[in-house]
RODO-2510 file (C-alpha; in nm, 4 decimals, decimal comma):
residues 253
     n   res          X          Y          Z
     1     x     0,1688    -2,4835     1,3068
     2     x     0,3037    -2,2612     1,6126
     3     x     0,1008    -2,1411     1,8913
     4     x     0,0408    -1,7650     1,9531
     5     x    -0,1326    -1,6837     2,3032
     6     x    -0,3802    -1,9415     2,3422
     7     x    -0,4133    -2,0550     1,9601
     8     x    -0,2880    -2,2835     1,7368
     9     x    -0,1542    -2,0567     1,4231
    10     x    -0,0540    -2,2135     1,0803
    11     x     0,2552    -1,9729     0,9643
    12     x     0,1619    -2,0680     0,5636
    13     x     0,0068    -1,7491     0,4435
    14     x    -0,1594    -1,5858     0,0814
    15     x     0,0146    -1,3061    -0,0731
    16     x    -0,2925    -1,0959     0,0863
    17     x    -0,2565    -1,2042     0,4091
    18     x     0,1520    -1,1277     0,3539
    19     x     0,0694    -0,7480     0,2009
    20     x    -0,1798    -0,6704     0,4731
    21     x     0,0783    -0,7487     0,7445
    22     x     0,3580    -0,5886     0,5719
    23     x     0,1098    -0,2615     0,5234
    24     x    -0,0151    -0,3269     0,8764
    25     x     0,3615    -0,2498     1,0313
    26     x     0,3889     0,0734     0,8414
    27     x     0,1001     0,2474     1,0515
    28     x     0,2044     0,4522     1,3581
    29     x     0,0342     0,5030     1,6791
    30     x    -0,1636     0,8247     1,7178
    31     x    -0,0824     0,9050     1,3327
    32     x    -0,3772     0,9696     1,0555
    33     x    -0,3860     0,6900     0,8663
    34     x    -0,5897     0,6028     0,5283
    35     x    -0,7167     0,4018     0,2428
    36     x    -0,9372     0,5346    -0,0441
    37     x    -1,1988     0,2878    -0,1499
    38     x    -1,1851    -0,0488    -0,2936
    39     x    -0,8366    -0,0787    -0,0727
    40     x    -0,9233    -0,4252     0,1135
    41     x    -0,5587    -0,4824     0,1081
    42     x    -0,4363    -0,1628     0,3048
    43     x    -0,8198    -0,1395     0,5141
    44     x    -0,7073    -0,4672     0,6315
    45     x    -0,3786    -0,3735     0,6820
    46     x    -0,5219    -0,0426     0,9133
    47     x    -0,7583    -0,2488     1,1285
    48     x    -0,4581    -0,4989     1,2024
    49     x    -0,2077    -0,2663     1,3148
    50     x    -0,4839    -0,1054     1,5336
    51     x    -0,5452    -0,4218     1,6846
    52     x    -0,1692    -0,4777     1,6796
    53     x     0,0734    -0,2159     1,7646
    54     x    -0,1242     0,1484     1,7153
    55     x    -0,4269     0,1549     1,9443
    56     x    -0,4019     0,5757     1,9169
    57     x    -0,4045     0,5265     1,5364
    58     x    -0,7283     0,7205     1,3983
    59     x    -0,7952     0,5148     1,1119
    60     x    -0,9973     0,6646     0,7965
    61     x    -1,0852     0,3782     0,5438
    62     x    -1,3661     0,5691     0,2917
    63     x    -1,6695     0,3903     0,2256
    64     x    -1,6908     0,1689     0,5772
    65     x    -1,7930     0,2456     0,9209
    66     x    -1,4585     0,3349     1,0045
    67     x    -1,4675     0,6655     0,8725
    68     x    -1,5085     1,0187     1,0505
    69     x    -1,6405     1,1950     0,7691
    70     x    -1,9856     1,2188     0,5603
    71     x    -1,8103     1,3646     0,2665
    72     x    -1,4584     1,3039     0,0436
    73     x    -1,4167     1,6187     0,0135
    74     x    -1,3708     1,6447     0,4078
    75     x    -1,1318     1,4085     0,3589
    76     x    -0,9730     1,5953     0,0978
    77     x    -0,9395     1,8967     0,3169
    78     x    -0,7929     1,7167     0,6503
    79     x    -0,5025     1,5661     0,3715
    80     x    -0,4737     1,9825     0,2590
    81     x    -0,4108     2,0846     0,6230
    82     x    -0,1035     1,8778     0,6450
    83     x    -0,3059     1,6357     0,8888
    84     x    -0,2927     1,3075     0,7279
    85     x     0,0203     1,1004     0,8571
    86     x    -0,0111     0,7714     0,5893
    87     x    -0,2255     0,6974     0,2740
    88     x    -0,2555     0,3857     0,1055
    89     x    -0,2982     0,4146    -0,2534
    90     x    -0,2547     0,1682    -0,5814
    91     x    -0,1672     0,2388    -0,9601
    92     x    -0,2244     0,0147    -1,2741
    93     x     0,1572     0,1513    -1,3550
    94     x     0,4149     0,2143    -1,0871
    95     x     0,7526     0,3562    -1,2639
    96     x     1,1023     0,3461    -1,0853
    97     x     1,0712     0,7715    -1,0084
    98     x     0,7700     0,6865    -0,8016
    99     x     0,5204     0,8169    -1,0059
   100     x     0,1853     0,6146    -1,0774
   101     x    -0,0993     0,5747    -1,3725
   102     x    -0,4258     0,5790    -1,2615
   103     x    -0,5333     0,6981    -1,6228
   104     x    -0,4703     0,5292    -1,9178
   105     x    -0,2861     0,2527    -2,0770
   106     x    -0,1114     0,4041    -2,4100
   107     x     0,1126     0,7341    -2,4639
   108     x    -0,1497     0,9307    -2,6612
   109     x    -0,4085     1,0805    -2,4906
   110     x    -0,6291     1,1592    -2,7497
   111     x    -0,6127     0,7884    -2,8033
   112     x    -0,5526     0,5364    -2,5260
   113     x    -0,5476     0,1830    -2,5652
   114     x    -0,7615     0,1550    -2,2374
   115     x    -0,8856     0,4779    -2,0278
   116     x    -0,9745     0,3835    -1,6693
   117     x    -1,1602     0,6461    -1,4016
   118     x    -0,8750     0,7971    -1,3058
   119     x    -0,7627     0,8784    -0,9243
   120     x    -1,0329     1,1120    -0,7700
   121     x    -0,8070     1,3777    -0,5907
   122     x    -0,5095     1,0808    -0,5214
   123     x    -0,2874     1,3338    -0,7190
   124     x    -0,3091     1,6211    -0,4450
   125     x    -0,2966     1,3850    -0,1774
   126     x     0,0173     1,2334    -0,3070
   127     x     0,1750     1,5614    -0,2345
   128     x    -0,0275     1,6494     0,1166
   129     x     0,0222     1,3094     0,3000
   130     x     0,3269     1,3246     0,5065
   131     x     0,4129     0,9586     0,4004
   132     x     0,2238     0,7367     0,1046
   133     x     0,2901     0,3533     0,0894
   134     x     0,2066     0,2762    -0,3258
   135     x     0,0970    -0,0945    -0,3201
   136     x     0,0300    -0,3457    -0,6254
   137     x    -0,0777    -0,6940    -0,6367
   138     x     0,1180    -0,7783    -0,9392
   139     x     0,4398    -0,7749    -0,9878
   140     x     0,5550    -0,7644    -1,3480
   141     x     0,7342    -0,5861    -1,5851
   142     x     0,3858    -0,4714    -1,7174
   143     x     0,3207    -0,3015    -1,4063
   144     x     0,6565    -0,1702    -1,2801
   145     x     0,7597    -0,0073    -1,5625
   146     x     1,0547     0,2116    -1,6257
   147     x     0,8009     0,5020    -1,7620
   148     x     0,4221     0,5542    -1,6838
   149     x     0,1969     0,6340    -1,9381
   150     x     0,0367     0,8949    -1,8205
   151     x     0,1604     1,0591    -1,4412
   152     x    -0,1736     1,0448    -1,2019
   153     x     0,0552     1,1640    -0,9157
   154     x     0,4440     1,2658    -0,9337
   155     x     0,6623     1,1092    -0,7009
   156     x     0,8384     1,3674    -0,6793
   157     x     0,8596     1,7960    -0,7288
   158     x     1,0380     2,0988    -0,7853
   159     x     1,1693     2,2743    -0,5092
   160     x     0,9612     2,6142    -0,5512
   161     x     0,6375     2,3494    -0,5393
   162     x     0,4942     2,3524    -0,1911
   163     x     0,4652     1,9503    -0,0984
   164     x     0,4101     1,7815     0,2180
   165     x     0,5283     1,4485     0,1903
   166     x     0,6528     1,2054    -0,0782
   167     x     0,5931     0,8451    -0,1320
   168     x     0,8034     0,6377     0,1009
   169     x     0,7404     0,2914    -0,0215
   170     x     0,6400     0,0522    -0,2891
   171     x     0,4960    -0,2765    -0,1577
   172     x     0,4505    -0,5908    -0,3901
   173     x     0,3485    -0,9470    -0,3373
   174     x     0,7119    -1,0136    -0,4262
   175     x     0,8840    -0,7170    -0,2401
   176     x     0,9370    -0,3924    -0,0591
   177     x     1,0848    -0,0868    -0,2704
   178     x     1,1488     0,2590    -0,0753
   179     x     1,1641     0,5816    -0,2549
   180     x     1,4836     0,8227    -0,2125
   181     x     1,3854     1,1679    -0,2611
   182     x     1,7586     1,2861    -0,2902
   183     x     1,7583     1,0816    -0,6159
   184     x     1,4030     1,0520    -0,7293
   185     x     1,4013     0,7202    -0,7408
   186     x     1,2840     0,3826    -0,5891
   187     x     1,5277     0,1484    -0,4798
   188     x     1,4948    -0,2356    -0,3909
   189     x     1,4715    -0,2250    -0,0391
   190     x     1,3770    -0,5945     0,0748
   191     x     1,2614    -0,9541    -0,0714
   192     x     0,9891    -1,1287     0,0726
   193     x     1,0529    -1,4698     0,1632
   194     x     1,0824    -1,7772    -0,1448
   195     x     1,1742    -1,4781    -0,3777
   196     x     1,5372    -1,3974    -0,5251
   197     x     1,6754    -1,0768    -0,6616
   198     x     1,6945    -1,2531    -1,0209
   199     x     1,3634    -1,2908    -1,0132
   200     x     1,2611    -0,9711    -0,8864
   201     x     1,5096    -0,8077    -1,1572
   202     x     1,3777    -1,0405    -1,3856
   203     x     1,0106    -0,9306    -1,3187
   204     x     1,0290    -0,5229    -1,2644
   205     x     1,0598    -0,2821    -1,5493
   206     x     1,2952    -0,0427    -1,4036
   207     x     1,6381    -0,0403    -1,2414
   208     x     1,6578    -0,2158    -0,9073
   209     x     1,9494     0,0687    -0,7783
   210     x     2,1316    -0,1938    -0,5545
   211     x     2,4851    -0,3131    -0,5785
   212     x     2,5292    -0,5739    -0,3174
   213     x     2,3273    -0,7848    -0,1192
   214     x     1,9277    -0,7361    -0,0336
   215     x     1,7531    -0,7546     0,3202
   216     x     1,4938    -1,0448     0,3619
   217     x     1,1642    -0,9149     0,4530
   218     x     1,0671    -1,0765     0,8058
   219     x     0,8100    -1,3085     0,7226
   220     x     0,4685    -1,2485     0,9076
   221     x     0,4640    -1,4155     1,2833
   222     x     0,2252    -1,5858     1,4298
   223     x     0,0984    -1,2829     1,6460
   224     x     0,0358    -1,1639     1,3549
   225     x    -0,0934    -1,3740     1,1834
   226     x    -0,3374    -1,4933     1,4449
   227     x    -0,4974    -1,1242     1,5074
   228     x    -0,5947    -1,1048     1,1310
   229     x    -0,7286    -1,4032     1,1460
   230     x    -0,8947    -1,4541     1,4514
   231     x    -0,9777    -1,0611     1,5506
   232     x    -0,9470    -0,8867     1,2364
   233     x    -1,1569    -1,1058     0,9981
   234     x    -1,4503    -1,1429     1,1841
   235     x    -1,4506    -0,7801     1,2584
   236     x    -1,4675    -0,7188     0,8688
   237     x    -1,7475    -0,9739     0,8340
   238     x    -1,9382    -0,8205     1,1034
   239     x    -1,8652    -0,4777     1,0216
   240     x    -1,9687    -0,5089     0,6700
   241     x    -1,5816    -0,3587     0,5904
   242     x    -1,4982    -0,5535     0,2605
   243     x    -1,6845    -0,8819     0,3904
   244     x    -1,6902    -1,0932     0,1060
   245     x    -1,3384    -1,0209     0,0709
   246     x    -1,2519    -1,0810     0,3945
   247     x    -1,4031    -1,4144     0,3735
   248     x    -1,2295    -1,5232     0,0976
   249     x    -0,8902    -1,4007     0,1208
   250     x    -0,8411    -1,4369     0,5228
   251     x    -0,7940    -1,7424     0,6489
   252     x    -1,0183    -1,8655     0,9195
   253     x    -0,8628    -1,9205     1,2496
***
């Protein structure tokens, strides 16, 4: 326990809580930032760094109150204008060239061995965002893999292609990857706390590209940590943003 302003905080935390805040410190002030639906991860993660660090952040999580438009495909029009500064988006299969499966488990398509909905327009925002954070909440060799089975969104383009932005990093319950567009690929860019880099080789389907030694990723604090709980939560609950959710997966205060 460690006290933050006024308020006893306990710094043990669920891999939720952890992804929220690490997705929380990616949003900039007065930037466009976005989740699609079922995100309670990265919606989280936008009210936080609201309540946090980006007060001028216009936040756009579809499906809540905290959204500007009546429509997706207004949405899907602000991302075409070049407008939208972050998006938050996940993938059944993340492979090490940044592309992710939103489709179908199984090469032939004719055939899959599972077919899921697909990612409603993700594809062409993938390429209009100026930055997207890919997040999973597994991390294994089943879902980083080397090869997708089927590319939902490319992580990356030709050069004749007109794109706005590429993904810029990979966020898992066991650690941060960021994309390098001069290469194509994702590289191992930090491992969150209790985690090594045998394990995280051990557990990812693709080359890690390091050589030498890996960051740490800076644990959540107890600021932190005590606005999800004590501002952020409640505002979910009373909001109606992800509720249940928020109830189960954020601690109380």
């Amino acid at each position: 326990m460690t006290v933050a302003g006024d308020t006893m905080v306990s710094l043990e935390y669920s891999e939720a809580e952890l992804m929220t805040v690490l997705m929380s410190r990616e949003v900039r002030d007065g930037e466009v930032s976005a989740c699609g639906a079922l995100s309670q991860i990265p919606a989280t993660g936008l009210l936080l760094a609201k309540e946090l660090h980006a007060p001028n952040a216009e936040l756009i999580i579809l499906n809540t109150v905290f959204r500007p438009f009546h429509t997706s495909r207004q949405f899907h029009f602000l991302a075409q204008r070049g407008e939208l500064g972050l998006f938050f988006v996940s993938g059944v299969q993340i492979d090490g060239h940044g592309n992710y499966n939103l489709h179908q488990i199984g090469a032939d398509p004719e055939r899959p061995e599972v077919r899921f909905p697909g990612g409603y327009g993700g594809g062409m925002i993938y390429y209009c965002a100026r930055r997207t954070v890919v997040f999973r909440t597994e991390h294994t060799r089943r879902s980083l893999v080397e090869r997708v089975d089927f590319i939902s969104a490319a992580g990356s383009s030709p050069d004749y292609v007109l794109r706005l932005g590429n993904p810029s990093k990979v966020i898992t319950p066991k650690a941060n990857f960021r994309f390098d567009k001069d290469a194509a690929r994702l590289r191992l860019d930090s491992i969150h706390p209790s985690y090594t880099l045998d394990e995280i080789r051990e557990n990812t389907g693709f080359d890690l590209g390091v050589t030498g030694p890996v960051a740490a990723t800076p644990a959540p604090t107890a600021g932190e940590l005590r606005a999800l709980r004590s501002v952020v939560r409640p505002k979910m609950i009373e909001t109606g943003t992800y509720a249940a959710w928020a109830e189960r997966s954020i601690a109380s205060a």
